[in-house]
C-alpha positions as CSV (number, residue, x, y, z in Angstrom):
1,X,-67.5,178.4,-92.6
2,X,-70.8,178.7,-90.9
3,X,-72.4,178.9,-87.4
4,X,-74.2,176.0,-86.3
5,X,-73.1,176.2,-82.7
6,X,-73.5,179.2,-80.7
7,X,-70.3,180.3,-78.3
8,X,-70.8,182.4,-75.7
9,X,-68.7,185.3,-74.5
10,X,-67.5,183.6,-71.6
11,X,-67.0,180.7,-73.0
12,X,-64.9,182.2,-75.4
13,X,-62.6,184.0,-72.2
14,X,-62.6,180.5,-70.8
15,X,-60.8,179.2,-73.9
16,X,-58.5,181.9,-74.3
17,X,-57.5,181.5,-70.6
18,X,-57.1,178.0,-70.7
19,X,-54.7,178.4,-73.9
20,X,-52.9,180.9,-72.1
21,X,-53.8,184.0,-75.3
22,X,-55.0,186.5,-72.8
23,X,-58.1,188.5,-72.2
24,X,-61.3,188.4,-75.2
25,X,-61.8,191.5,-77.5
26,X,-64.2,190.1,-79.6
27,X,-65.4,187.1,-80.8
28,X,-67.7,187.3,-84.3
29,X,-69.0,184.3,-86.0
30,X,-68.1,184.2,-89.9
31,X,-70.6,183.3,-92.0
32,X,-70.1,181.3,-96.0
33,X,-69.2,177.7,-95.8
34,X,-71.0,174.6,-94.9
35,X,-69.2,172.2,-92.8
36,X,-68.4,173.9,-89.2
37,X,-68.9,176.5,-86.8
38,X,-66.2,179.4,-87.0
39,X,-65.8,182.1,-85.1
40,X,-62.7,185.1,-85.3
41,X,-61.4,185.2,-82.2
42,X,-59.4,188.6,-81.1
43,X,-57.7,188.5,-78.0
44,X,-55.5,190.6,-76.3
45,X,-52.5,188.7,-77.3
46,X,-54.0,188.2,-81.3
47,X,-55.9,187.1,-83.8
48,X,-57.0,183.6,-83.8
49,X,-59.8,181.7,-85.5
50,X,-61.9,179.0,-83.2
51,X,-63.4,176.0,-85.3
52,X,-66.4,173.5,-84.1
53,X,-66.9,170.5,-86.2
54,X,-70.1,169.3,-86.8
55,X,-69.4,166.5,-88.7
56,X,-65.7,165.2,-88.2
57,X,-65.0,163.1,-84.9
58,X,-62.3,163.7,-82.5
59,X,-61.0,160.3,-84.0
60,X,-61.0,161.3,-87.1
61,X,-59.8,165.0,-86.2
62,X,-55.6,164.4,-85.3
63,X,-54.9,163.5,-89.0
64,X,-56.2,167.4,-89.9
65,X,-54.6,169.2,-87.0
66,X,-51.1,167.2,-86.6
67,X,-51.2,167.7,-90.7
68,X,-51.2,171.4,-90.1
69,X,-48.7,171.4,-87.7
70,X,-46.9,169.4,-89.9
71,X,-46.6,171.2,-93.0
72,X,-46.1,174.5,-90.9
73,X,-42.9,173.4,-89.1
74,X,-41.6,172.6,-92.8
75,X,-42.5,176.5,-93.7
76,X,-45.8,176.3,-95.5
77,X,-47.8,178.8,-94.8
78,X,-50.9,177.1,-93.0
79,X,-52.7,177.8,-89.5
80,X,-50.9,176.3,-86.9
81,X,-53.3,174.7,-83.5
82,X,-52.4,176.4,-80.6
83,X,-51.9,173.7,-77.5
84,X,-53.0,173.8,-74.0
85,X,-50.7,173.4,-71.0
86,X,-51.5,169.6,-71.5
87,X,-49.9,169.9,-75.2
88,X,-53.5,169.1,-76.6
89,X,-54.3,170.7,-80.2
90,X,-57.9,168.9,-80.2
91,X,-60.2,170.8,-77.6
92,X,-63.8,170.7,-76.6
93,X,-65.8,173.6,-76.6
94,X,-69.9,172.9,-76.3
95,X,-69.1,169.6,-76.3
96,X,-68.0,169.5,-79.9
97,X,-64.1,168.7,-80.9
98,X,-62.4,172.0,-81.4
99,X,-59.4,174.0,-82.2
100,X,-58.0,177.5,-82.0
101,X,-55.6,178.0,-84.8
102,X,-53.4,181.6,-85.8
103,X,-55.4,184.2,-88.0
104,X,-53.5,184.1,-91.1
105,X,-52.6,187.9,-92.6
106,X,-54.0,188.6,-96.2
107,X,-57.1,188.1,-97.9
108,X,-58.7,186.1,-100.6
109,X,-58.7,186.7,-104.4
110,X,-62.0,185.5,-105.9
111,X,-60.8,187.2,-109.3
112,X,-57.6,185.3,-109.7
113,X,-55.3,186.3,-112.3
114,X,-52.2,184.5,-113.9
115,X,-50.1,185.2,-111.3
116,X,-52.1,184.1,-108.6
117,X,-52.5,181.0,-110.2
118,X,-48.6,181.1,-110.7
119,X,-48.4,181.6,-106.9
120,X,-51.0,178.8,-105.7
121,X,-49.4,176.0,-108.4
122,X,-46.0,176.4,-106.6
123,X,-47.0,176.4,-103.0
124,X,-49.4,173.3,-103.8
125,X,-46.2,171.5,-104.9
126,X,-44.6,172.0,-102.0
127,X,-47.3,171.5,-99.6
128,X,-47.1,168.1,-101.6
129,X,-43.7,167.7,-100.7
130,X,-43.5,168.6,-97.3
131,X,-46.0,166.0,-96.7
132,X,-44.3,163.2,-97.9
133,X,-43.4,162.1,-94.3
134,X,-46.0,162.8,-92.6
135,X,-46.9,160.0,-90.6
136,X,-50.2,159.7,-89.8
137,X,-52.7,158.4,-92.4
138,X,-56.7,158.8,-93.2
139,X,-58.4,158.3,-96.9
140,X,-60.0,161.2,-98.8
141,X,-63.3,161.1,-96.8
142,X,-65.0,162.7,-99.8
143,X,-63.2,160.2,-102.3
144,X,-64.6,157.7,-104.5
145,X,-66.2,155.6,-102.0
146,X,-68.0,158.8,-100.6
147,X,-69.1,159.2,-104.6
148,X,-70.7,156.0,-104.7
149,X,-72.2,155.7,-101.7
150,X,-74.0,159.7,-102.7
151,X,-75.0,160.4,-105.9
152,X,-77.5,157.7,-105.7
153,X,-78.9,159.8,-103.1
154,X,-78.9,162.9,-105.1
155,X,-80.9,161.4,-108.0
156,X,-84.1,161.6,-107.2
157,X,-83.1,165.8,-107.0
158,X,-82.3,165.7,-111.1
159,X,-83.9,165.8,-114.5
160,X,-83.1,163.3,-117.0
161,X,-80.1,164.6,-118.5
162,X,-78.3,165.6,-114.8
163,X,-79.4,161.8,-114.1
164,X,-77.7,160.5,-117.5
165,X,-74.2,163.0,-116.6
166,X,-73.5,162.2,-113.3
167,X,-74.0,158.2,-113.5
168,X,-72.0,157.9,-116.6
169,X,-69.3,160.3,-115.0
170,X,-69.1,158.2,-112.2
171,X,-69.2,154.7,-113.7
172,X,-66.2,156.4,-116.1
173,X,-64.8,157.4,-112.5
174,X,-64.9,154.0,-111.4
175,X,-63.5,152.5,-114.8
176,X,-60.3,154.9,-114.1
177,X,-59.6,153.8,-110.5
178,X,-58.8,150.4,-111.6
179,X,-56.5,151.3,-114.6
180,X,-52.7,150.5,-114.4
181,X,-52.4,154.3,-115.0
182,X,-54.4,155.3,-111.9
183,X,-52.6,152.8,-109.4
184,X,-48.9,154.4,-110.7
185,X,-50.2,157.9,-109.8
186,X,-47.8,159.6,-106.8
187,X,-50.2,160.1,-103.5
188,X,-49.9,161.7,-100.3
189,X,-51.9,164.0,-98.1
190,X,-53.8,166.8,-100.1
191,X,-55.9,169.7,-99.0
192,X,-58.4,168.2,-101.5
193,X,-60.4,171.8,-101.1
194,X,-58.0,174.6,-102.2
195,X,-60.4,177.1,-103.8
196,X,-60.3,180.9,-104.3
197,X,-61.7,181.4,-100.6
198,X,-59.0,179.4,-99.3
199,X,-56.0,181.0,-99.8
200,X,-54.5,184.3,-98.7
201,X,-52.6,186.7,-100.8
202,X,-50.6,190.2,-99.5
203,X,-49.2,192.4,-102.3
204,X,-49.9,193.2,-105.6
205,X,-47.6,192.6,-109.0
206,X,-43.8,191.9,-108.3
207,X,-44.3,192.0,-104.8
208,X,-47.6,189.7,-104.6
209,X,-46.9,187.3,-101.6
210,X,-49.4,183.9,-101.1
211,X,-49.7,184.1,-97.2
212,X,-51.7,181.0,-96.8
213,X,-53.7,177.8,-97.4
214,X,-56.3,177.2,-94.8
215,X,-59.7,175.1,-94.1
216,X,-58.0,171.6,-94.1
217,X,-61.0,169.9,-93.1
218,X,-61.2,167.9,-96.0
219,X,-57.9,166.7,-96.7
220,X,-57.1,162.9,-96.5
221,X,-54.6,160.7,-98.5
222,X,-55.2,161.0,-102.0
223,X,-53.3,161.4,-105.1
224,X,-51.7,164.8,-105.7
225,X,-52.6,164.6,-109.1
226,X,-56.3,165.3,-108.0
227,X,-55.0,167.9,-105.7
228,X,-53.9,169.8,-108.9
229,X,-56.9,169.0,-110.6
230,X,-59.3,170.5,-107.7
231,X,-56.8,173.6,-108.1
232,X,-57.3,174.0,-111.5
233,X,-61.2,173.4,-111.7
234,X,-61.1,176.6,-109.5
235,X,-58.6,179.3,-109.8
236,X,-58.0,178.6,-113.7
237,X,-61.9,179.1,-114.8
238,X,-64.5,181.3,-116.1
239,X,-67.3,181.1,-113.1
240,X,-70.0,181.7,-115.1
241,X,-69.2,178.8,-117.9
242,X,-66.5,176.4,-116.1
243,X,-64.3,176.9,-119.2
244,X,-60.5,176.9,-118.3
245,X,-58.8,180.3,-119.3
246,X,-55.2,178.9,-120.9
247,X,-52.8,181.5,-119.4
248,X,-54.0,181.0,-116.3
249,X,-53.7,176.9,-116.4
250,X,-50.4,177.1,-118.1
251,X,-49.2,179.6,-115.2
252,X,-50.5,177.3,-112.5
253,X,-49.1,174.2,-114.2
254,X,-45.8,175.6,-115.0
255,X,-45.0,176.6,-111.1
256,X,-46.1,173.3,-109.8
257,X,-43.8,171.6,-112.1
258,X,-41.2,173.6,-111.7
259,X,-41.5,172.1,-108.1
260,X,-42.8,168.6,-108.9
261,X,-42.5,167.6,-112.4
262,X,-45.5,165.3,-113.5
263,X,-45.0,161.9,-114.3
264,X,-46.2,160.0,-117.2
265,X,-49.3,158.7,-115.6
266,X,-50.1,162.1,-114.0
267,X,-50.0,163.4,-117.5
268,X,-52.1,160.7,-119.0
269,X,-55.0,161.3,-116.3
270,X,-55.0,165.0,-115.7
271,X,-58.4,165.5,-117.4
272,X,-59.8,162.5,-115.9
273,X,-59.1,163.9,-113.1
274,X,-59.9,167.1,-113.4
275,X,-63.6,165.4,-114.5
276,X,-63.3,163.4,-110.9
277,X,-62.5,166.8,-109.4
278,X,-65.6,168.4,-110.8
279,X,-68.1,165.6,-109.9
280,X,-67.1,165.8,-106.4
281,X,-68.0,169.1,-105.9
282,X,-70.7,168.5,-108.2
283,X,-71.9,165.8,-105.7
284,X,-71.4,167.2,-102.4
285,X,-73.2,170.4,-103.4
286,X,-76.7,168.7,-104.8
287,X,-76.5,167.2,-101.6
288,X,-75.8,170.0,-99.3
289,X,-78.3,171.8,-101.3
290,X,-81.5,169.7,-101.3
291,X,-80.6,168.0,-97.8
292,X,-79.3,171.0,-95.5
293,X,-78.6,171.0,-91.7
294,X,-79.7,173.5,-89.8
295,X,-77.4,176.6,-89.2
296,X,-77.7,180.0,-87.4
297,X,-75.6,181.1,-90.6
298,X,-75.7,178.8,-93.6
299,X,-75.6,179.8,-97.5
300,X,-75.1,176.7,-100.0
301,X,-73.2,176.8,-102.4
302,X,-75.1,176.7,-105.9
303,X,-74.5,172.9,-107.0
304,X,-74.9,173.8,-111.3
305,X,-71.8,175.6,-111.1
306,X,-69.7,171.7,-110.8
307,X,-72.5,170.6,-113.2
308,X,-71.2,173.1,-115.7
309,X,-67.6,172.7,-115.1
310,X,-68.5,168.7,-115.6
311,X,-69.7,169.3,-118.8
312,X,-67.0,171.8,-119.7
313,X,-64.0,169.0,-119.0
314,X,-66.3,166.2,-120.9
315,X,-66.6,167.8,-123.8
316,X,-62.8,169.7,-124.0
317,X,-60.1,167.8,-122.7
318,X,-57.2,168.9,-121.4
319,X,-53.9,166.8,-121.9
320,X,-50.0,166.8,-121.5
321,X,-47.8,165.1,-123.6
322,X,-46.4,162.4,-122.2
């Protein structure tokens, strides 16, 4: 989340009136992320959150915000676009696709323990599930295509041994697209982007509630298997190595199976995957970081953290038996 285009205070009342959620209290821009522009937005009705994109098209936009609608009428806890009187979810607001979506309650745990991770694998399983009809249909954007088409862009940004990782990593990435394995993995729509910041937790111990996954803006048709893996290169790790902390992946894998049970194939390429996981972030941060847009509120992310993490799942695998 980030502010790259400024809303004014009466365009902000405009919005509200149009979408019928009364009169503005206060509209503050939130800064940390990198994609769009994201305000809070308090009325006198609620608490809502208005999102520009910047770089997603009002074509591509109706997979995201009918996906959210989607997985919220089937009680996962996600933001839910608020229509107009026309029944229109995708807006404009300074002439950039937008949407107003409900302020979810809770807050973020950036120091996740087992139970969180316990709380987050069982959710994601049946976000998963909930999705399985959904009918509308767009690729991972940020898939392996995207990977491609990028780090050859990034290179010229690395030393000799960053050059060496992230080619091999991605010829191996390639190699494991086109196994038999790979093409039996179980797919569907996926956040793709479910880290510590995006998720909202109320409670504590026995009475810790997960009150929602948000920032969809990345999500496409993918397998669910990489999902997981996303998932796990996140909420099961030490920050300042990338090495996975056992209870918390057993705690995370045990809910979502309880839910979904893995499949042979799944349990074959969850490190692979969990390496594919880490070089996409590991990608899309060089590239943030050494070609920025501008923004009136921008921090990127630190792109060795997904270097480490690389380097963490290359040299200790993690496997299921099959």
């Amino acid at each position: 989340m980030a502010v790259f285009t400024e809303v004014s205070e009466s365009k902000a009342q405009e919005l509200l009136t149009q979408l019928r959620l009364g009169d503005l209290v206060e509209l503050q821009g939130i800064q940390g992320g990198i994609e769009n522009t994201n305000y809070f937005l308090t009325s006198s009705v609620g608490a809502y959150v208005l999102t520009l994109f910047e770089r997603l098209t009002h074509q591509q936009l109706p997979f995201y915000l009918h996906l959210m609608k989607h997985l919220a009428h089937h009680g996962i806890p996600v933001p839910d676009p608020v229509a107009n009187s026309d029944g229109d979810i995708l807006l404009t607001v300074e002439g950039k696709p937008a949407t107003v979506v409900n302020r979810l309650t809770g807050s973020s745990e950036l120091a996740p323990t087992p139970q969180h991770c316990h709380a987050v694998g069982d959710m994601l399983a049946r976000m998963h599930l909930a999705g399985k009809d959904y009918n509308r249909h767009q690729p991972n954007l940020r898939g392996l295509a995207w990977w491609n088409q990028t780090v050859p862009v990034v290179l010229p940004f690395l030393n000799n041994a960053q050059n060496s990782l992230i080619q091999s990593e991605l010829a191996f990435q390639n190699h494991v697209a086109h196994s038999s394995a790979y093409a039996a993995l179980p797919r569907g729509p996926v956040h793709a982007d479910l880290f510590r910041d995006n998720v909202m937790f109320e409670g504590t111990g026995n009475a810790l509630q997960l009150t929602g996954f948000f920032d969809f803006y990345f999500a496409g048709v993918d397998t669910w298997l990489f999902d997981l893996a996303v998932c796990l290169n996140d909420w099961c790790i030490d920050i300042d190595t990338g090495a996975l902390h056992v209870d918390k992946t057993a705690a995370l894998l045990a809910a979502y199976q309880a839910v979904r049970p893995l499949i042979g194939a799944e349990r074959q390429l969850l490190n692979p995957m969990m390496r594919a996981g880490a070089l996409r972030f590991w990608t899309s941060r060089l590239w943030d970081f050494h070609l920025p847009r501008e923004a009136s509120m921008l921090t990127p992310h630190d792109p060795t953290h997904f270097e480490r993490v690389l380097r963490q799942r290359v040299a200790h695998s993690i496997g299921l038996s099959t």
